[in-house]
C-alpha positions in Angstrom: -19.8 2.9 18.4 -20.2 5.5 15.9 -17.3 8.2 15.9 -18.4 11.9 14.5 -17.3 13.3 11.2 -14.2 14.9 11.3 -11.4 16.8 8.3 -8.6 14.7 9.1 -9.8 10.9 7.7 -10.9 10.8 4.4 -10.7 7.0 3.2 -12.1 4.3 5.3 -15.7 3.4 5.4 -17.3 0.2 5.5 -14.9 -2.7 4.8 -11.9 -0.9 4.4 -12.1 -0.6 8.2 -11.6 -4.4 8.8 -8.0 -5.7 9.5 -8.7 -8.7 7.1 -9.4 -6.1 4.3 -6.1 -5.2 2.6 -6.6 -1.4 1.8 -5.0 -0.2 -1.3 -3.5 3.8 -2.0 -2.6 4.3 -5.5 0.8 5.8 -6.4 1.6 7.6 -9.7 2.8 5.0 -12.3 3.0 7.1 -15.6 2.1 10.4 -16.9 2.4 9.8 -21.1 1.1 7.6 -23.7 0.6 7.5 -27.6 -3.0 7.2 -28.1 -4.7 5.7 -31.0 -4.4 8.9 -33.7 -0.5 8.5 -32.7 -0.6 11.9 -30.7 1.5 11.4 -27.6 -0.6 12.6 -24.4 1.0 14.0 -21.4 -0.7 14.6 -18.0 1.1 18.0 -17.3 0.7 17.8 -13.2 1.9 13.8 -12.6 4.8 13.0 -11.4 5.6 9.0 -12.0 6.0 7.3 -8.1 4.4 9.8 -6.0 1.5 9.3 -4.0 -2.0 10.1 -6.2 -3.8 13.3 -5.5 -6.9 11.6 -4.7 -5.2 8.0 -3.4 -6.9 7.0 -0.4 -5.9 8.4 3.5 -6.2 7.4 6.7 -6.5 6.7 9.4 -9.7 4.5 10.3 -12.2 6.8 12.6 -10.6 4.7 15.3 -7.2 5.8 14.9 -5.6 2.7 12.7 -3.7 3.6 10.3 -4.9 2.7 6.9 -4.3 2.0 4.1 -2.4 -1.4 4.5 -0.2 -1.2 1.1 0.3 1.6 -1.8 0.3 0.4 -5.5 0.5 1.5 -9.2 -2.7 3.4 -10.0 -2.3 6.6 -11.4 -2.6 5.9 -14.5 -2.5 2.4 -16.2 -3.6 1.0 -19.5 -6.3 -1.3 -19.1 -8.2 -3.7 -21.9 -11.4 -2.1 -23.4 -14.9 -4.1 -23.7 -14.4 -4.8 -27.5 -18.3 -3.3 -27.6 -17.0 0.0 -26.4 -14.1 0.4 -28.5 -16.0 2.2 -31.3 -17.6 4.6 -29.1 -14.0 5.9 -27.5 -12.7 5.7 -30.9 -15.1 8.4 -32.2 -15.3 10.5 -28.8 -12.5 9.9 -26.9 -9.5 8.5 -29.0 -7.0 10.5 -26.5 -7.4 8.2 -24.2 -7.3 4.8 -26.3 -3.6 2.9 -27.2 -2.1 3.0 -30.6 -4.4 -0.7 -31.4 -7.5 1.1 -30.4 -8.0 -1.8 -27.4 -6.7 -0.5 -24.6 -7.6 2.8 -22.3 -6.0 4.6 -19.9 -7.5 3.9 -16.3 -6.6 4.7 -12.8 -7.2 5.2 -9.1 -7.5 2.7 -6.5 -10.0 0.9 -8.7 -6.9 0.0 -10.9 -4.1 -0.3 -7.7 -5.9 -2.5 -5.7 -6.6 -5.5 -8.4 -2.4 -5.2 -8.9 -2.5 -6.5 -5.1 -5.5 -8.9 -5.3 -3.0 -10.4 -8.2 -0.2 -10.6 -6.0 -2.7 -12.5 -3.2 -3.8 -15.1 -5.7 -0.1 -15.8 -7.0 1.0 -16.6 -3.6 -2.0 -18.2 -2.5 -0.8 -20.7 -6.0 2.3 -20.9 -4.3 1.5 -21.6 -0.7 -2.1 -22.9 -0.6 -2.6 -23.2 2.9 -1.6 -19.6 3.8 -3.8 -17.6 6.2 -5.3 -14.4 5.4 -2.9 -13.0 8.2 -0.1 -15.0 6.1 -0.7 -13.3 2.9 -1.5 -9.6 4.5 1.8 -9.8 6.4 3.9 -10.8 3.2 2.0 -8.0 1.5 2.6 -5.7 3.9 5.8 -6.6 5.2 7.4 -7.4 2.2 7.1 -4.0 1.0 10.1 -1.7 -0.4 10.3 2.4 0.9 11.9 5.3 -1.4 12.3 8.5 -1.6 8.8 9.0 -2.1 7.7 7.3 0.8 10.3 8.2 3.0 11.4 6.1 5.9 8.9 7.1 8.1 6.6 4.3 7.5 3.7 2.8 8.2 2.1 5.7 7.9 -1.5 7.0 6.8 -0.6 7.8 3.2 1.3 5.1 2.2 0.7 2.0 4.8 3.4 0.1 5.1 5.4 1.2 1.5 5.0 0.2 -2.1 4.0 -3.2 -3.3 6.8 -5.5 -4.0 5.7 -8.4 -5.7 9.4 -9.9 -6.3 10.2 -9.8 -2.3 6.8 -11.2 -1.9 6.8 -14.4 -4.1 10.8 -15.0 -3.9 11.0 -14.2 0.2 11.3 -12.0 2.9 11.1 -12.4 6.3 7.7 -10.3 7.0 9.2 -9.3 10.3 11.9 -6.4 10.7 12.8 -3.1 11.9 10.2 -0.9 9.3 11.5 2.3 10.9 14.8 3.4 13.1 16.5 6.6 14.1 19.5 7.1 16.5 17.3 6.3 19.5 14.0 4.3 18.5 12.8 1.5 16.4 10.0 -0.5 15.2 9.4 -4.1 14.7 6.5 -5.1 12.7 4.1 -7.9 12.5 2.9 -8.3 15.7 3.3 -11.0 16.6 6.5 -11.2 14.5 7.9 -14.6 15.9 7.6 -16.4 19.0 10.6 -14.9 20.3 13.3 -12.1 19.5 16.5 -10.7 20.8 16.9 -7.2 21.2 20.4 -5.6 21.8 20.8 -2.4 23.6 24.2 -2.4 23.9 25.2 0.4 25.7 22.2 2.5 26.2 21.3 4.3 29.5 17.8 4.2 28.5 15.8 1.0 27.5 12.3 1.3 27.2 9.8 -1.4 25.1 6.3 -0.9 24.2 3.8 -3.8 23.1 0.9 -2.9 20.9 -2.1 -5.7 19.6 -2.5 -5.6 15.9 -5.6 -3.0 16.2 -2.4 -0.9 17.6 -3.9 -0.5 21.4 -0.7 -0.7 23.5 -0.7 -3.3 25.8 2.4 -2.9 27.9 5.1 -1.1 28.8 8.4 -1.9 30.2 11.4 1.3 30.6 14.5 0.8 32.4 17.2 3.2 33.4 21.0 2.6 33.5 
């Protein structure tokens, strides 16, 4: 099954293909810190919530779009070894915190363990949740801005930014992700065992019916 090379995916490989894999963008979380001589550092070209420069893209080399989710990456302050903290302190002290024991990280490396935190929390909370379960609150559950735009999923940002709080405290994971004056789209599939979808007065009606790989299955279109 192999697909050629191409310019347009630039992400997925290996396990990130697999829809039980939830694949993690990074989004811009801050662009300052005071390091540990007490010099404030700026990264001149971030921008806090956009998407990273070199977060992740899809889609899959079989037309899924990936990533899944889009966390805080870009950067972060993360604990350092206590055995290298002497070594950054000498060389690198720009990128250390004021107490010399944390350093400034980032990347998917650092947004996807913010999800895989999020998984175990409410995994404690609901122990005999699926894989599918948790994946859909993940990526169902997830909050759109102006960064993201409405137009979501999508291969940038998957299905929004992580929202931990909607997550552990409730949301459906089922709703219209995406809507304009004449379209919509209802995510998971399956969302329920059954739903009621008004038309009201439209001349037009048409429904299509895709399997979680996103391979339409059906199509039903009506006219007035």
């Amino acid at each position: 099954h192999y697909k050629l090379a191409d310019k347009t995916q630039n992400m997925v490989s290996s396990f990130q293909c697999s829809d039980k894999v939830i694949t993690v963008a990074n989004y811009i979380n801050r662009k300052t810190h005071v390091d540990c001589a007490n010099v404030l550092q700026t990264e001149p070209n971030d921008h806090p919530q956009q998407i990273a420069a070199l977060s992740s893209r899809g889609p899959t080399r079989d037309g899924r779009i990936k990533p899944d989710i889009t966390s805080t990456g870009e950067y972060t302050m993360s604990a350092l070894p206590a055995s290298a903290q002497a070594w950054f302190i000498a060389n690198q002290p720009f990128k250390l915190t004021p107490d010399g024991k944390h350093i400034r990280d980032g990347g998917t490396s650092s947004a996807a363990p913010v999800v895989a935190g999020v998984a175990a929390l409410y995994f404690e909370a609901n122990p005999t949740a699926s894989w599918q379960d948790v994946k859909n609150k993940i990526m169902y559950c997830s909050k759109a801005d102006l960064f993201t735009g409405s137009n979501l999923p999508n291969n940038n940002w998957g299905h929004g930014k992580l929202d931990a709080f909607a997550v552990m405290t409730g949301c459906s994971a089922a709703g219209i992700t995406s809507m304009n004056s004449n379209n919509f789209t209802l995510y998971p599939n399956p969302s329920s065992s059954s739903i009621h979808i008004d038309f009201n007065a439209a001349a037009k009606r048409k429904i299509e019916i895709y399997s979680v790989v996103g391979d339409l299955i059906t199509t039903s279109e009506t006219n007035k």
